[in-house]
C-alpha positions in Angstrom: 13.7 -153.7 -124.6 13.9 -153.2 -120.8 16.9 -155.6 -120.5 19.4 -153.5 -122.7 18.0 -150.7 -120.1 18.6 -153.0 -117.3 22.1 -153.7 -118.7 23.3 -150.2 -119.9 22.3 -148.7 -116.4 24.2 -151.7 -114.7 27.1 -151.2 -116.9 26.9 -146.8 -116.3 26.9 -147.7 -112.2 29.5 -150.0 -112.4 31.6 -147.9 -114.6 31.1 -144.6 -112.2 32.2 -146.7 -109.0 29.3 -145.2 -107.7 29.7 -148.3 -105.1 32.5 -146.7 -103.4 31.1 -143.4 -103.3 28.2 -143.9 -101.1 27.2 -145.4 -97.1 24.6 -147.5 -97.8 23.1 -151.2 -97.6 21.8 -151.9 -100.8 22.3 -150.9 -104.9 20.1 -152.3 -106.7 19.3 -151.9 -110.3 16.0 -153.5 -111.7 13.5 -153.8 -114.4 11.2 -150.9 -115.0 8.8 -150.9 -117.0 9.6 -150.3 -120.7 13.6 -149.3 -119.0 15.3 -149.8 -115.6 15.5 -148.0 -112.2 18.9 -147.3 -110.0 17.8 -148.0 -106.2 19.7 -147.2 -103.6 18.4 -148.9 -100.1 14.4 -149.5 -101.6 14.6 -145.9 -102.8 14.6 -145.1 -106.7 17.0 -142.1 -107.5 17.4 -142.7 -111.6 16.5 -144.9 -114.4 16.8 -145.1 -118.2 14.3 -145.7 -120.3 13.2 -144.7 -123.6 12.8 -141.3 -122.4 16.5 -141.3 -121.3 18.1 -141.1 -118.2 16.3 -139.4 -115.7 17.5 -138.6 -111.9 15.7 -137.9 -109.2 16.3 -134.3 -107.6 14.8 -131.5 -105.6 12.8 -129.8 -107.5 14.6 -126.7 -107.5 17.4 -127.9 -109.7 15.2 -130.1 -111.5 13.6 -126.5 -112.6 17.1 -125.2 -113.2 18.0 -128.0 -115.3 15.0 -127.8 -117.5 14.9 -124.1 -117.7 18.3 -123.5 -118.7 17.7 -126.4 -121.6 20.1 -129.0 -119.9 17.2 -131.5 -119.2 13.7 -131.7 -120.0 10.5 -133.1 -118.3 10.2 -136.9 -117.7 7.2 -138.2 -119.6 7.0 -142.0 -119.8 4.8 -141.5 -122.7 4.4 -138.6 -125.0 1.0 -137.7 -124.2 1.5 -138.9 -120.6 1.6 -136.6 -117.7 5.1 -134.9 -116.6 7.0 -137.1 -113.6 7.7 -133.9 -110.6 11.0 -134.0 -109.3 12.6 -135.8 -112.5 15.0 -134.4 -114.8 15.7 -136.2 -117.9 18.8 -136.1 -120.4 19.8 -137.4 -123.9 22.5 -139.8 -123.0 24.4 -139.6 -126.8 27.5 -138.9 -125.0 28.6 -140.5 -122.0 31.9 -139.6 -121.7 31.9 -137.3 -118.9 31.5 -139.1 -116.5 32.3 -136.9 -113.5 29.2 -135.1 -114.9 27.1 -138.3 -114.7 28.7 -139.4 -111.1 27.7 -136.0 -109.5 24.1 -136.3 -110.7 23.9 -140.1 -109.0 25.3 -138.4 -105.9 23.0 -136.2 -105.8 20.1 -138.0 -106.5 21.2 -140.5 -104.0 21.3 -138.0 -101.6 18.3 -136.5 -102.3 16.3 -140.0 -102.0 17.6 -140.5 -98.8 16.7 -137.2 -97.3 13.0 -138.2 -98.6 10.6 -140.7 -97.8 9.6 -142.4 -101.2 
C-alpha cells in the first residue's frame, strides 16, 4: 500500500513543479509508514496516507483550516491520538492545483523556519 502512496505523492510534486518553486538542497519523497512523506532538506512538510494528504503548518491555520471544515485532524489511526500542526484533506479532486502548490509552499516554508 505505501508504494501507490509513495508514487501518487511523487507524481502530485512533480506535477506542481514544486522543484522550481523553492531554494533548497534536497526533495525527497519516501516511504512512510502505511503512506509516504514530502521532505524538503531532512525536514517533512506533507504526506499521503490513508488518512489523506496532510501538510505541515503553523498551527494557527492548521486551526483555521479545521475549524472552518476545510481540513480535519491527522490521526494515523482512528483511535490514535491527533498529529499537532497537521492538517489533513480528502484528495477526491486534484485538479486545482494552484490550491495544492500554495499549501506545499507553505508547508515548506513553515518546515524550514522550524527545527524538526
Amino acid at each position: 500500500m505505501a508504494k501507490e502512496y509513495l508514487e501518487k505523492l511523487s507524481n502530485l510534486v512533480n506535477n506542481l513543479g514544486i522543484e522550481s518553486d523553492v531554494d533548497c538542497s534536497t526533495i525527497d519523497v519516501k516511504h512512510l509508514f502505511s503512506g509516504a512523506a514530502f521532505y524538503i532538506d531532512g525536514k517533512v512538510c506533507a504526506s499521503w496516507s490513508p488518512s489523506g494528504l496532510a501538510f505541515k503548518l503553523q498551527e494557527s491555520e492548521v486551526d483555521k483550516l479545521i475549524s472552518c471544515g476545510e481540513g480535519k485532524p491527522l490521526k494515523y489511526f482512528p483511535k490514535g491520538h491527533i498529529k499537532k500542526g497537521y492538517v489533513v484533506f480528502d484528495v477526491s479532486d486534484l485538479s486545482d492545483q494552484e490550491r495544492w502548490k500554495s499549501f506545499f509552499l507553505k508547508a515548506i516554508t513553515h518546515a524550514s523556519s522550524i527545527n524538526n
